[in-house]
N, CA, C and O atoms as a Maestro MAE file, in Angstrom:
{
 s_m_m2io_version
 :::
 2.0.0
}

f_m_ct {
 s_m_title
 :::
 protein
 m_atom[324] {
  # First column is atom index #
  i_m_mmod_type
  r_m_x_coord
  r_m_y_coord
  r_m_z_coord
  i_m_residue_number
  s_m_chain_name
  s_m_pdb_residue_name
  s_m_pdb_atom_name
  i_m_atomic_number
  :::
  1 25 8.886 -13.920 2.355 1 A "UNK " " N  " 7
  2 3 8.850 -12.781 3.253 1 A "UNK " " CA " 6
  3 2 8.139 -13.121 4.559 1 A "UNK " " C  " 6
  4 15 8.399 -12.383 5.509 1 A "UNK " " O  " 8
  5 25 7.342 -14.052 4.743 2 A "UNK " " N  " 7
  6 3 6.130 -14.126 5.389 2 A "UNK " " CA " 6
  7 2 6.855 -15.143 6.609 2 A "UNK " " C  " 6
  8 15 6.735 -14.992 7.825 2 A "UNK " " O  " 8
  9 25 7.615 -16.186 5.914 3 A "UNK " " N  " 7
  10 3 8.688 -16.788 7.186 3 A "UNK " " CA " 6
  11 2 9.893 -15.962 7.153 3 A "UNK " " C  " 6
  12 15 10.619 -16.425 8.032 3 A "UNK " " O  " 8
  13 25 10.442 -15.039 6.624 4 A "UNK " " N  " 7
  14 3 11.448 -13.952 7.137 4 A "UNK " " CA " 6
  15 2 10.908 -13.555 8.336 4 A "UNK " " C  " 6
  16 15 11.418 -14.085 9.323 4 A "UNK " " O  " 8
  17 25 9.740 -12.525 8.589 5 A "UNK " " N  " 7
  18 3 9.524 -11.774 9.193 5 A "UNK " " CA " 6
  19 2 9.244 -13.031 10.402 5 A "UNK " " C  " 6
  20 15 9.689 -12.866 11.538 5 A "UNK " " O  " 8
  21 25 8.704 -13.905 10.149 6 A "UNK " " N  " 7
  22 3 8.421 -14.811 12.041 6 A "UNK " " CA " 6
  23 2 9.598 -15.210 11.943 6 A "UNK " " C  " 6
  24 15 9.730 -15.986 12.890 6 A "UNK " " O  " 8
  25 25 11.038 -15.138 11.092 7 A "UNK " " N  " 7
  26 3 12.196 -15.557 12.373 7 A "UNK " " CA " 6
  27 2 12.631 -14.822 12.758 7 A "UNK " " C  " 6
  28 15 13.384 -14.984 13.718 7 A "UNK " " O  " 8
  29 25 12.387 -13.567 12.202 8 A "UNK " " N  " 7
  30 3 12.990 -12.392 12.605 8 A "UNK " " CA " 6
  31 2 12.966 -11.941 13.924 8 A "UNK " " C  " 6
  32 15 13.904 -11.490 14.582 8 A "UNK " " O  " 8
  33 25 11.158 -12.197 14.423 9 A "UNK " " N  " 7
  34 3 10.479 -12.065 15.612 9 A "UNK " " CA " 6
  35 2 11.037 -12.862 16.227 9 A "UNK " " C  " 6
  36 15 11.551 -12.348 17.220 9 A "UNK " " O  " 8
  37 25 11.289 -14.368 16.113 10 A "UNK " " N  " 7
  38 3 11.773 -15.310 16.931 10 A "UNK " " CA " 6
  39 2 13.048 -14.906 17.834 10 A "UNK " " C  " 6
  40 15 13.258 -15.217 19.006 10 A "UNK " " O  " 8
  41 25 14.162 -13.808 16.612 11 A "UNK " " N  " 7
  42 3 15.108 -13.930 17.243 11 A "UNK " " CA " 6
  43 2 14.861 -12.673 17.722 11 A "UNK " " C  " 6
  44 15 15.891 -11.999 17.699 11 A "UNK " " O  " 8
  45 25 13.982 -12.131 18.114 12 A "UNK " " N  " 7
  46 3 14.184 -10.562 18.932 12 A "UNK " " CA " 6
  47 2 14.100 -10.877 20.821 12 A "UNK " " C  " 6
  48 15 13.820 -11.923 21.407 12 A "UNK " " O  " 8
  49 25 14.422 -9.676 21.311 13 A "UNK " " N  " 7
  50 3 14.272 -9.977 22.933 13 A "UNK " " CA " 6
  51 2 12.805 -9.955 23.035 13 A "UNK " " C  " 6
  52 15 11.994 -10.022 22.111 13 A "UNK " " O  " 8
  53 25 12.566 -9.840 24.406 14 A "UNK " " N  " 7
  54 3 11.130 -10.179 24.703 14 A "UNK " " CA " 6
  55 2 11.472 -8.635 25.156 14 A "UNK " " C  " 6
  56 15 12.437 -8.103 25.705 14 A "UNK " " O  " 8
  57 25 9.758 -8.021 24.480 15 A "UNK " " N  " 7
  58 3 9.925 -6.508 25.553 15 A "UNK " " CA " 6
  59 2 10.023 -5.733 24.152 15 A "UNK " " C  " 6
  60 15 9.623 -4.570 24.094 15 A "UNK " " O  " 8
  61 25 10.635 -6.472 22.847 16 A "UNK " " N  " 7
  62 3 11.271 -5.591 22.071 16 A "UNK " " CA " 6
  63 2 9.605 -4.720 21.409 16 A "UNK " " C  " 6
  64 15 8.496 -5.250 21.470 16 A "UNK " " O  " 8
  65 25 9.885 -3.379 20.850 17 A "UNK " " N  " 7
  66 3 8.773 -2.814 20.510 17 A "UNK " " CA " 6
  67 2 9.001 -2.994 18.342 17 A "UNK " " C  " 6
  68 15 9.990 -2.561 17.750 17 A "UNK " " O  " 8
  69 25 8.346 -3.387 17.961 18 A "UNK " " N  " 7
  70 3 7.818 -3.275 16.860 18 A "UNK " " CA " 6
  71 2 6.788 -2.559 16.129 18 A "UNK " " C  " 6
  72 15 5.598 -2.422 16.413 18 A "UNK " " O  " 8
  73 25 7.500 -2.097 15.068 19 A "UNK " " N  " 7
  74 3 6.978 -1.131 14.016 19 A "UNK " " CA " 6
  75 2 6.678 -0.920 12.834 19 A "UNK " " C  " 6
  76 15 7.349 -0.175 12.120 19 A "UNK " " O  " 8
  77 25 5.322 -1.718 12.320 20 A "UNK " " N  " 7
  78 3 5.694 -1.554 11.197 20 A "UNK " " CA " 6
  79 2 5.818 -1.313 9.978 20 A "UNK " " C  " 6
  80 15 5.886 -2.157 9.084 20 A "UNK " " O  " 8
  81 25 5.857 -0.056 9.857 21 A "UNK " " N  " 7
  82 3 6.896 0.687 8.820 21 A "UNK " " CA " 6
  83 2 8.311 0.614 9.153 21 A "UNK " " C  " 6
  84 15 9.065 0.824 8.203 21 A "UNK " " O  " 8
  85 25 8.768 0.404 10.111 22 A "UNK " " N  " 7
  86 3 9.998 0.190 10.394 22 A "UNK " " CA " 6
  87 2 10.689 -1.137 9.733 22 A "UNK " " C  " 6
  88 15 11.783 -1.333 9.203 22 A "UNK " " O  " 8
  89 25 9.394 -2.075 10.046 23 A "UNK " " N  " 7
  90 3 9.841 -3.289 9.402 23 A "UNK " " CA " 6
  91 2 9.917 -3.312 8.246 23 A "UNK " " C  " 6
  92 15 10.778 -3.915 7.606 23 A "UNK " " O  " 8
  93 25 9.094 -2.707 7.841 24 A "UNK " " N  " 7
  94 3 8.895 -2.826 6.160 24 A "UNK " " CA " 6
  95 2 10.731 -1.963 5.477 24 A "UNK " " C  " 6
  96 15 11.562 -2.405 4.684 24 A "UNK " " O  " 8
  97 25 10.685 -0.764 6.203 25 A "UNK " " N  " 7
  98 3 11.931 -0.343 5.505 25 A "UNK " " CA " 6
  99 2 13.019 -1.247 5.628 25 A "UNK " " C  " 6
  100 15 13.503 -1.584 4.548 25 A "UNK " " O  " 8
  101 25 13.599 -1.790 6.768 26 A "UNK " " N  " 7
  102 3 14.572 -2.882 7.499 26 A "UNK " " CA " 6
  103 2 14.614 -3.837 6.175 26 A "UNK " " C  " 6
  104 15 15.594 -3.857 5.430 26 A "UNK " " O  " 8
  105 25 13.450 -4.622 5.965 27 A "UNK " " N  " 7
  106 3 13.266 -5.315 5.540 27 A "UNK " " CA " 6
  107 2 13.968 -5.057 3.470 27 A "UNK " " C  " 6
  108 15 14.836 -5.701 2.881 27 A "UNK " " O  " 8
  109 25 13.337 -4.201 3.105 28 A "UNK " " N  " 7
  110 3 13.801 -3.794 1.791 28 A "UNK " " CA " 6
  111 2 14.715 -3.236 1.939 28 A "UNK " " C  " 6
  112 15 15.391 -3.262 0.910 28 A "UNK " " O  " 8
  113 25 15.251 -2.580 2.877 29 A "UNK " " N  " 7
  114 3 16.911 -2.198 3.023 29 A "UNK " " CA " 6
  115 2 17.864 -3.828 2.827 29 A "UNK " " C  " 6
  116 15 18.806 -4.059 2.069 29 A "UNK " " O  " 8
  117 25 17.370 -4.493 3.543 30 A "UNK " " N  " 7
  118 3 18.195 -5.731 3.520 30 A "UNK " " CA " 6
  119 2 17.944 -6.759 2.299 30 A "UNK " " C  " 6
  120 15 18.817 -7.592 2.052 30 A "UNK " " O  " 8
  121 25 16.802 -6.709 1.561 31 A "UNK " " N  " 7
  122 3 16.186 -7.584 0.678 31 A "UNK " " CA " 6
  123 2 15.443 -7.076 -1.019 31 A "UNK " " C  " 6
  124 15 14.450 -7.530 -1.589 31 A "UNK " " O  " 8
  125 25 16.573 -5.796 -1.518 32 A "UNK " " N  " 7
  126 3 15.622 -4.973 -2.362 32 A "UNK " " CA " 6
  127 2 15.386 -5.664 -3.877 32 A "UNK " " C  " 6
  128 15 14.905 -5.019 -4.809 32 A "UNK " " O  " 8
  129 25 15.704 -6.757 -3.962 33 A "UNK " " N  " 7
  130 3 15.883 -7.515 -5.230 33 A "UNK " " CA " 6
  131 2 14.349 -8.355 -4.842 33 A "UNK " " C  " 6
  132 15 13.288 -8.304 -5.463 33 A "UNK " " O  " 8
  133 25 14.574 -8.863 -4.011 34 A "UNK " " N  " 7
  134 3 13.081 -10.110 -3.600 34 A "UNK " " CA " 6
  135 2 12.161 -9.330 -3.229 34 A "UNK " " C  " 6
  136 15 11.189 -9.906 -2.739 34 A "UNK " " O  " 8
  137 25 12.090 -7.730 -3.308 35 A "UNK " " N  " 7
  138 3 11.091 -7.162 -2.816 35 A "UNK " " CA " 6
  139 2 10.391 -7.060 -4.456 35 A "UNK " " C  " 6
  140 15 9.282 -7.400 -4.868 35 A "UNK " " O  " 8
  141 25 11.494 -6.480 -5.104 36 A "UNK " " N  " 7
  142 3 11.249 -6.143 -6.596 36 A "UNK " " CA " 6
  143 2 10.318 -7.123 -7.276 36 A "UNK " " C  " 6
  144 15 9.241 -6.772 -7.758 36 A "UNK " " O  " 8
  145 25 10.750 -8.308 -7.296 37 A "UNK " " N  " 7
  146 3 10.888 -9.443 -7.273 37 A "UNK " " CA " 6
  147 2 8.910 -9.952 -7.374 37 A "UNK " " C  " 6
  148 15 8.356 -10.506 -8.324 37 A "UNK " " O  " 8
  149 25 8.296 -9.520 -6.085 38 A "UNK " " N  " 7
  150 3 7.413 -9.833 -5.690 38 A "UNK " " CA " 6
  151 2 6.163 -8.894 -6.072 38 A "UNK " " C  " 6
  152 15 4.973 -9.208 -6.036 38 A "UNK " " O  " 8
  153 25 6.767 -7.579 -6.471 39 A "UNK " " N  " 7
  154 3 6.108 -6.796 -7.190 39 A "UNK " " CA " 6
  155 2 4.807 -6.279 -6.110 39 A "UNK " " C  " 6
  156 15 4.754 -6.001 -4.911 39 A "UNK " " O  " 8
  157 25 3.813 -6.320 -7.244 40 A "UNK " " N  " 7
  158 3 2.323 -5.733 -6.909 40 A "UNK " " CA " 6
  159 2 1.505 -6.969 -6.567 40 A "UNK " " C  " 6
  160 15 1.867 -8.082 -6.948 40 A "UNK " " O  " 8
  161 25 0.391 -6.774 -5.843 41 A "UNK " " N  " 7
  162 3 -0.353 -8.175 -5.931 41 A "UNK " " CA " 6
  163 2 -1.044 -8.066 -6.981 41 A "UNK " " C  " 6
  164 15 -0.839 -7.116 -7.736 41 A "UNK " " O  " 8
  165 25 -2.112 -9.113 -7.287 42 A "UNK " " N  " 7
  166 3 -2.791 -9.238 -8.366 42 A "UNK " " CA " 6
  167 2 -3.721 -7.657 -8.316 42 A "UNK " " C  " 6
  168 15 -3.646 -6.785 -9.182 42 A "UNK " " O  " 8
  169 25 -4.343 -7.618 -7.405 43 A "UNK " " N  " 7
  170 3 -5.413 -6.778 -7.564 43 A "UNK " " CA " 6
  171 2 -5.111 -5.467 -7.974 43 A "UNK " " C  " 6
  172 15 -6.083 -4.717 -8.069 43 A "UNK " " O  " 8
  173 25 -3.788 -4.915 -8.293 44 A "UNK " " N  " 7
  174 3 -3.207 -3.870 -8.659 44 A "UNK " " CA " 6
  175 2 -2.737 -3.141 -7.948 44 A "UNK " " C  " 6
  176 15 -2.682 -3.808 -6.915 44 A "UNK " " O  " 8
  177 25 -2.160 -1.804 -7.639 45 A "UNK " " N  " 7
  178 3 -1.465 -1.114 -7.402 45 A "UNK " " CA " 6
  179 2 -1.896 -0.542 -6.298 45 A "UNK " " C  " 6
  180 15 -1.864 0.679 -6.146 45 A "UNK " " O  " 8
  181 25 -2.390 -1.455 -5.322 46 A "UNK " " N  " 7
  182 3 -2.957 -0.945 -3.716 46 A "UNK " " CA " 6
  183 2 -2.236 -1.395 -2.766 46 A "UNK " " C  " 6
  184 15 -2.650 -1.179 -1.627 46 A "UNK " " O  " 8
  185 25 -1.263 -1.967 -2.893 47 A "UNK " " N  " 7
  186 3 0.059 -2.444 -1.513 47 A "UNK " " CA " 6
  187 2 0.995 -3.912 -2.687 47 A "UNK " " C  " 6
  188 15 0.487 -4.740 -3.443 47 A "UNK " " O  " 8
  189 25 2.068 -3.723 -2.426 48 A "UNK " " N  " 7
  190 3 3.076 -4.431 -3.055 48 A "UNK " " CA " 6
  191 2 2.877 -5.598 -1.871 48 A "UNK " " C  " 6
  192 15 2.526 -5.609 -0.691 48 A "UNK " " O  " 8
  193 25 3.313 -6.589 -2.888 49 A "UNK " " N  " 7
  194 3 2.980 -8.009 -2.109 49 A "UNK " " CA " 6
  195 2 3.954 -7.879 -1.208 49 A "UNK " " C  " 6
  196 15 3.534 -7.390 -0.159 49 A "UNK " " O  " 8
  197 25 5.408 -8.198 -1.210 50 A "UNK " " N  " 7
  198 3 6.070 -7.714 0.052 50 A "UNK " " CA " 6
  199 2 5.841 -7.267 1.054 50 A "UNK " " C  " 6
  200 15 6.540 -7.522 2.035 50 A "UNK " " O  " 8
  201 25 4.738 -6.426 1.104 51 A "UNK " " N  " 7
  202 3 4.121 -5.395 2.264 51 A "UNK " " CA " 6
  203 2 3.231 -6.478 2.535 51 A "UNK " " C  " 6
  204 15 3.138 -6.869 3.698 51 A "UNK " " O  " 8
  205 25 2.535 -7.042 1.592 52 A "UNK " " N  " 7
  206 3 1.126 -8.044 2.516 52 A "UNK " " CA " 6
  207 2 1.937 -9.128 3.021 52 A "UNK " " C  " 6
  208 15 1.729 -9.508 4.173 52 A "UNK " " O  " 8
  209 25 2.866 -9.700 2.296 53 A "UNK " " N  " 7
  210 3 3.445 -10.815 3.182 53 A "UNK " " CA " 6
  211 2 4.157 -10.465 4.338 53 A "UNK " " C  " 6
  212 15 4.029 -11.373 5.159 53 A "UNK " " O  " 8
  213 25 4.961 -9.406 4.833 54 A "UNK " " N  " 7
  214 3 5.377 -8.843 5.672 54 A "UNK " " CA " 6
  215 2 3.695 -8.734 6.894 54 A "UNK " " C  " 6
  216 15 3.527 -9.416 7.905 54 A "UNK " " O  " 8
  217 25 3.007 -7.992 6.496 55 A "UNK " " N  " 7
  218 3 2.026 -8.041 7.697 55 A "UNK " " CA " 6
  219 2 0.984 -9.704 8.173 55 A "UNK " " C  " 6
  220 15 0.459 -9.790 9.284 55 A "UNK " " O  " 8
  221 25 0.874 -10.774 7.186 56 A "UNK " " N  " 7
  222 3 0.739 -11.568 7.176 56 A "UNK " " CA " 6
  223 2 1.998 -12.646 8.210 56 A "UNK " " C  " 6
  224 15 1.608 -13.584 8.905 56 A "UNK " " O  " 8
  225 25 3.421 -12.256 8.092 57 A "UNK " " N  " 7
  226 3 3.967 -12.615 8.969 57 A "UNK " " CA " 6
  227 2 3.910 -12.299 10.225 57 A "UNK " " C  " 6
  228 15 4.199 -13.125 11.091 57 A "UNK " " O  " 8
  229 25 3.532 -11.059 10.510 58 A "UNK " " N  " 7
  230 3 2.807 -10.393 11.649 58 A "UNK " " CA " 6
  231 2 1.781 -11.211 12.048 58 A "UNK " " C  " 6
  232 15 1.769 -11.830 13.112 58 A "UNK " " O  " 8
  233 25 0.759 -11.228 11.058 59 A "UNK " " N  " 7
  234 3 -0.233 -12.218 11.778 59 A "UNK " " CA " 6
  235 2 0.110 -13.182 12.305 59 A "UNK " " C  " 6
  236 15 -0.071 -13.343 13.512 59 A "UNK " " O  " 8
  237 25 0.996 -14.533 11.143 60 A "UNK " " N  " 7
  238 3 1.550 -15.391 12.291 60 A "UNK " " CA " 6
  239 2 2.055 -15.421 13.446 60 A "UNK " " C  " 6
  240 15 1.691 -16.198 14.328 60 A "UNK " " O  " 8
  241 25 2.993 -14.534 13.562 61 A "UNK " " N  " 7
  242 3 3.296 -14.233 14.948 61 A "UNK " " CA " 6
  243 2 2.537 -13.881 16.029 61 A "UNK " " C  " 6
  244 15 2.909 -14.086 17.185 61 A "UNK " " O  " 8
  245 25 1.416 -13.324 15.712 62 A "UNK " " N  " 7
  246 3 0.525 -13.074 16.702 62 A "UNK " " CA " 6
  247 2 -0.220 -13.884 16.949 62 A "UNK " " C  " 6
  248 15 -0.587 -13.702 18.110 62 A "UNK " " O  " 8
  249 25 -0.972 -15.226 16.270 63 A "UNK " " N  " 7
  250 3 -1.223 -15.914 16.303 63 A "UNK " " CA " 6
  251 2 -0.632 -16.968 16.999 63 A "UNK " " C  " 6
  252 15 -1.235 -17.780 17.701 63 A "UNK " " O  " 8
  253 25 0.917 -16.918 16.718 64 A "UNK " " N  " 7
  254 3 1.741 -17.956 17.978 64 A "UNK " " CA " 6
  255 2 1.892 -17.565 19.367 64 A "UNK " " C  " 6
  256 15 2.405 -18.084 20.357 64 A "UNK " " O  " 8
  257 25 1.059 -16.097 19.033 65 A "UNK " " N  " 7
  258 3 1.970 -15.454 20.906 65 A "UNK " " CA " 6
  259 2 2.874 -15.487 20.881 65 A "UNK " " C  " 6
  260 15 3.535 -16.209 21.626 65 A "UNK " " O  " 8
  261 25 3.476 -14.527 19.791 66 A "UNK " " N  " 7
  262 3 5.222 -14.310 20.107 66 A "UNK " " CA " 6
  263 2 5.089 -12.601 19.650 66 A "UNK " " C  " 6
  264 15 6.092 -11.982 19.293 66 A "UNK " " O  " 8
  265 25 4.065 -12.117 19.701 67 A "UNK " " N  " 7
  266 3 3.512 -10.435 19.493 67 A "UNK " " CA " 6
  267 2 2.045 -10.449 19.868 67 A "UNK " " C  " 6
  268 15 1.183 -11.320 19.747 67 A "UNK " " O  " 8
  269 25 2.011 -8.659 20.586 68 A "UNK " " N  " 7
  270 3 0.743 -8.147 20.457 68 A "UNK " " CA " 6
  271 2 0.608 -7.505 19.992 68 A "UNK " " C  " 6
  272 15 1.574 -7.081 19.357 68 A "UNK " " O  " 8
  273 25 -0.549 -6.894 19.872 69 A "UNK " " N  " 7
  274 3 -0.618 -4.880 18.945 69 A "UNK " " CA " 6
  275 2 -0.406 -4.229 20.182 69 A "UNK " " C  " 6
  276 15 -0.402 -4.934 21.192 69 A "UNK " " O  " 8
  277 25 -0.229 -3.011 20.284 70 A "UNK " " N  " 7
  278 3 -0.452 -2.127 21.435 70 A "UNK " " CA " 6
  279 2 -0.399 -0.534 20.372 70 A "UNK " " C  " 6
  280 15 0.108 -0.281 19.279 70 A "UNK " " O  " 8
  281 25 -1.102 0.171 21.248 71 A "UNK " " N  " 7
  282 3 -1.722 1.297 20.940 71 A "UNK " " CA " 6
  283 2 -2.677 1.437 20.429 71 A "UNK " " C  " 6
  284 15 -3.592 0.728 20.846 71 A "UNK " " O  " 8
  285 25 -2.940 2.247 19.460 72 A "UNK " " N  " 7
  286 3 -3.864 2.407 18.545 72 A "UNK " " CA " 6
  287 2 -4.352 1.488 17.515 72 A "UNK " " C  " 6
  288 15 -3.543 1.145 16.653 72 A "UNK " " O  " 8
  289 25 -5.412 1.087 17.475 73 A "UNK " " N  " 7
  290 3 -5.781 -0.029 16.276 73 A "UNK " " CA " 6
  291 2 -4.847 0.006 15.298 73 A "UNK " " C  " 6
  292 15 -3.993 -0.875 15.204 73 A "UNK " " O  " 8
  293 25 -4.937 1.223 14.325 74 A "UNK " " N  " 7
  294 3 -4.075 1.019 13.177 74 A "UNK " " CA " 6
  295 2 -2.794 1.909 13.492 74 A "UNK " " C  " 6
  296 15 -2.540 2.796 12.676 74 A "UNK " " O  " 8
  297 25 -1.911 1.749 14.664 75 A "UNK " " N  " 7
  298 3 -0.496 2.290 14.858 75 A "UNK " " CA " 6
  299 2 0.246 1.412 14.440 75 A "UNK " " C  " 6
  300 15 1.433 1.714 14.316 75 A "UNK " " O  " 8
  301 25 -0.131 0.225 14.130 76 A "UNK " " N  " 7
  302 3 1.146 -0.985 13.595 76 A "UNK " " CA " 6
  303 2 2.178 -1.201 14.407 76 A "UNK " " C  " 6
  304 15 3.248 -1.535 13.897 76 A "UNK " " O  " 8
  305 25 2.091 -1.083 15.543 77 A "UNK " " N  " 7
  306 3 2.944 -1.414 17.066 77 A "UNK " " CA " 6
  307 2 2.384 -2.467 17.473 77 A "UNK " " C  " 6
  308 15 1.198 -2.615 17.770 77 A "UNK " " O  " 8
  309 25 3.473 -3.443 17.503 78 A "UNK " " N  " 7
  310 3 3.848 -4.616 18.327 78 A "UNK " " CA " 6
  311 2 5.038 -4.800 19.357 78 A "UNK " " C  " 6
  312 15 6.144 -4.274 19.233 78 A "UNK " " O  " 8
  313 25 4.625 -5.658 20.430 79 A "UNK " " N  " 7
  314 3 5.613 -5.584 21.363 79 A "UNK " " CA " 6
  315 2 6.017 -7.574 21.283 79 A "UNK " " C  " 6
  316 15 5.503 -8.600 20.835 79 A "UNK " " O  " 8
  317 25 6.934 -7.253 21.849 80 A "UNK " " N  " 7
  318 3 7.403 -9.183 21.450 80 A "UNK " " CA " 6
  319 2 7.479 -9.758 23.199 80 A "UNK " " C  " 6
  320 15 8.297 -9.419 24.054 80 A "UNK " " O  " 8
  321 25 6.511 -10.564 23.304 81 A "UNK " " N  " 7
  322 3 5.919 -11.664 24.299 81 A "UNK " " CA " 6
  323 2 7.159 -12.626 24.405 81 A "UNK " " C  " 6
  324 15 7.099 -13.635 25.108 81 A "UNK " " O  " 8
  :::
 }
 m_bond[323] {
  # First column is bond index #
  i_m_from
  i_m_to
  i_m_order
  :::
  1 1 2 1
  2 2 3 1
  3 3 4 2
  4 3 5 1
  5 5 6 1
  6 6 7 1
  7 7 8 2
  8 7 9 1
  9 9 10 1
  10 10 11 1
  11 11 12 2
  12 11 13 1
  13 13 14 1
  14 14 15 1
  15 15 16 2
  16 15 17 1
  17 17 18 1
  18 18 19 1
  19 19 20 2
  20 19 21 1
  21 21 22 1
  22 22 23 1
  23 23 24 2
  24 23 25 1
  25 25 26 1
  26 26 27 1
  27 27 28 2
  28 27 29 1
  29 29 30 1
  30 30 31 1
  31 31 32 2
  32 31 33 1
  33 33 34 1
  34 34 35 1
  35 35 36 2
  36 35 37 1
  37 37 38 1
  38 38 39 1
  39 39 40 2
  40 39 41 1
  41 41 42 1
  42 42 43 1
  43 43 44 2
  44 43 45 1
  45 45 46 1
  46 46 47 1
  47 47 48 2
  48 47 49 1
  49 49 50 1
  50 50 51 1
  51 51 52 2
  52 51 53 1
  53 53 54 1
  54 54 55 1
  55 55 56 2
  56 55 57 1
  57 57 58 1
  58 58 59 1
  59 59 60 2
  60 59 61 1
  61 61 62 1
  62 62 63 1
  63 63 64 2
  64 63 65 1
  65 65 66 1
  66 66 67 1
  67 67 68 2
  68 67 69 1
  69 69 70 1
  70 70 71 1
  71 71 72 2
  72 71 73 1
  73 73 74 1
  74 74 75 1
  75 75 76 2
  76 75 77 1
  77 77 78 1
  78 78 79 1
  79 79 80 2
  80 79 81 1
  81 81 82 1
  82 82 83 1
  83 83 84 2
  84 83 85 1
  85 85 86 1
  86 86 87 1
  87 87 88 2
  88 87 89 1
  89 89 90 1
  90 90 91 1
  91 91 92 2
  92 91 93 1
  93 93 94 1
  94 94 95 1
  95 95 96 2
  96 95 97 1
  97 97 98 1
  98 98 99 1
  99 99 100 2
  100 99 101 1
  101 101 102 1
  102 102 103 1
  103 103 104 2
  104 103 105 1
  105 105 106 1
  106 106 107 1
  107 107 108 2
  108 107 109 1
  109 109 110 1
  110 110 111 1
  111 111 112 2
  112 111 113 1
  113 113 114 1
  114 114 115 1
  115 115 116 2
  116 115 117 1
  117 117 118 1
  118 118 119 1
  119 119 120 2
  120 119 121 1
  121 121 122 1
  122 122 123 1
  123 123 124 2
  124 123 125 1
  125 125 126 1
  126 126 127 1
  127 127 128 2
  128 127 129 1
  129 129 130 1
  130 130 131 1
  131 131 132 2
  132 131 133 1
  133 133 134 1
  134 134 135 1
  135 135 136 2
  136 135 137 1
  137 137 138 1
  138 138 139 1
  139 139 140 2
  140 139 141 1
  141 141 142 1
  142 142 143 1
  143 143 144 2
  144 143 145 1
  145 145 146 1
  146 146 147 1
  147 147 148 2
  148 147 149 1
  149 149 150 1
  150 150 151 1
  151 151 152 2
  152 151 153 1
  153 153 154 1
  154 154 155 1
  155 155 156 2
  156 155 157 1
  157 157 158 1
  158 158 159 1
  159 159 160 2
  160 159 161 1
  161 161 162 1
  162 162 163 1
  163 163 164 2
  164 163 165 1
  165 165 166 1
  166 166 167 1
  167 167 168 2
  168 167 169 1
  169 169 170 1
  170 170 171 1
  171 171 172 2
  172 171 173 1
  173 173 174 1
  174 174 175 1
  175 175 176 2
  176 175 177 1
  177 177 178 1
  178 178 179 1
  179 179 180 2
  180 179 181 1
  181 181 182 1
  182 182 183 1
  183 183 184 2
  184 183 185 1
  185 185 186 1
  186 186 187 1
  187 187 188 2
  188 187 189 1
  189 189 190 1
  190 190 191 1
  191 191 192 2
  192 191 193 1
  193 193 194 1
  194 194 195 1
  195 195 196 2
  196 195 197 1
  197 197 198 1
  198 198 199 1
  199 199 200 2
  200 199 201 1
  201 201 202 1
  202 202 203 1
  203 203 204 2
  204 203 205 1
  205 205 206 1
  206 206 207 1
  207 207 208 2
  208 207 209 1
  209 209 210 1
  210 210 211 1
  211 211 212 2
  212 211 213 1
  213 213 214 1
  214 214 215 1
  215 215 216 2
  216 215 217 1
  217 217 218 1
  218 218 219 1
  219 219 220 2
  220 219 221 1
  221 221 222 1
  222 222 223 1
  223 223 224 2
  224 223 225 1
  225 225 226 1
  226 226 227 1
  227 227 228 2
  228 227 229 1
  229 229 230 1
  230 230 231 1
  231 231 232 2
  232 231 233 1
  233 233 234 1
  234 234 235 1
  235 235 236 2
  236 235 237 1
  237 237 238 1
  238 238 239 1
  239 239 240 2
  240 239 241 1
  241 241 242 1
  242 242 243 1
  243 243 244 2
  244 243 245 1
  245 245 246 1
  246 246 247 1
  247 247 248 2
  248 247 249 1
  249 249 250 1
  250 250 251 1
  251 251 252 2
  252 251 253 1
  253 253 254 1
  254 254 255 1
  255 255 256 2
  256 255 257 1
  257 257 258 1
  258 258 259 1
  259 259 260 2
  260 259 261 1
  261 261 262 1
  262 262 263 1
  263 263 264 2
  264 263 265 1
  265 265 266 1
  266 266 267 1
  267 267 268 2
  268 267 269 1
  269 269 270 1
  270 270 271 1
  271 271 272 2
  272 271 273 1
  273 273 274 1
  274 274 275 1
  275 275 276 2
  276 275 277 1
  277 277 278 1
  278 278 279 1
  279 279 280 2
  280 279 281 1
  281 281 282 1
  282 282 283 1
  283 283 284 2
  284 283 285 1
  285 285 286 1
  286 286 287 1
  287 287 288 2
  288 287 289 1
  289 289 290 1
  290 290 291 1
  291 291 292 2
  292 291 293 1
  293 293 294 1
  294 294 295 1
  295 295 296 2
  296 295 297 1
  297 297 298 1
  298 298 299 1
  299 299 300 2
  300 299 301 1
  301 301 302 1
  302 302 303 1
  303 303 304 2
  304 303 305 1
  305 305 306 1
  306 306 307 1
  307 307 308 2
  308 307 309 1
  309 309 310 1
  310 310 311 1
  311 311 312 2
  312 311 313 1
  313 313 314 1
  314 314 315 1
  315 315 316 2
  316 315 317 1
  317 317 318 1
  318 318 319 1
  319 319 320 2
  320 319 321 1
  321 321 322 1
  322 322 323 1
  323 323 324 2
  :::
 }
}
């Protein structure tokens, strides 16, 4: 999930706005078997791993400078650099 989501970013325009809960649905709309798949994390029933690897790909990306946050700390808006 975690290199899904940075090629995903790779292939977006520059400018594009990111969301994500948006991503997250996109994402299990297109992938609902490997979401299943990946279940819960260990620590139990506080975010499905899918969801952490999904924002973890976020991190990478932000980390490459290919996203920022914008807005609100926790609005989960990114814009693509």
């Amino acid at each position: 999930m975690r290199q899904l989501v940075l090629l995903l970013i790779t292939k977006m325009p520059k400018g594009q706005k990111i969301e994500t809960g948006k991503l997250y649905w996109v994402v299990y709309k297109h992938f609902p078997a490997e979401c299943q798949t990946l279940g819960l994390t260990e620590s139990g029933p506080i975010e499905p791993k899918w969801k952490n690897q999904i924002r973890w790909g976020l991190r990478d990306a932000q980390d490459g400078g290919l996203i920022k946050h914008v807005g609100t700390p926790r609005s989960g808006e990114w814009v693509r650099l």
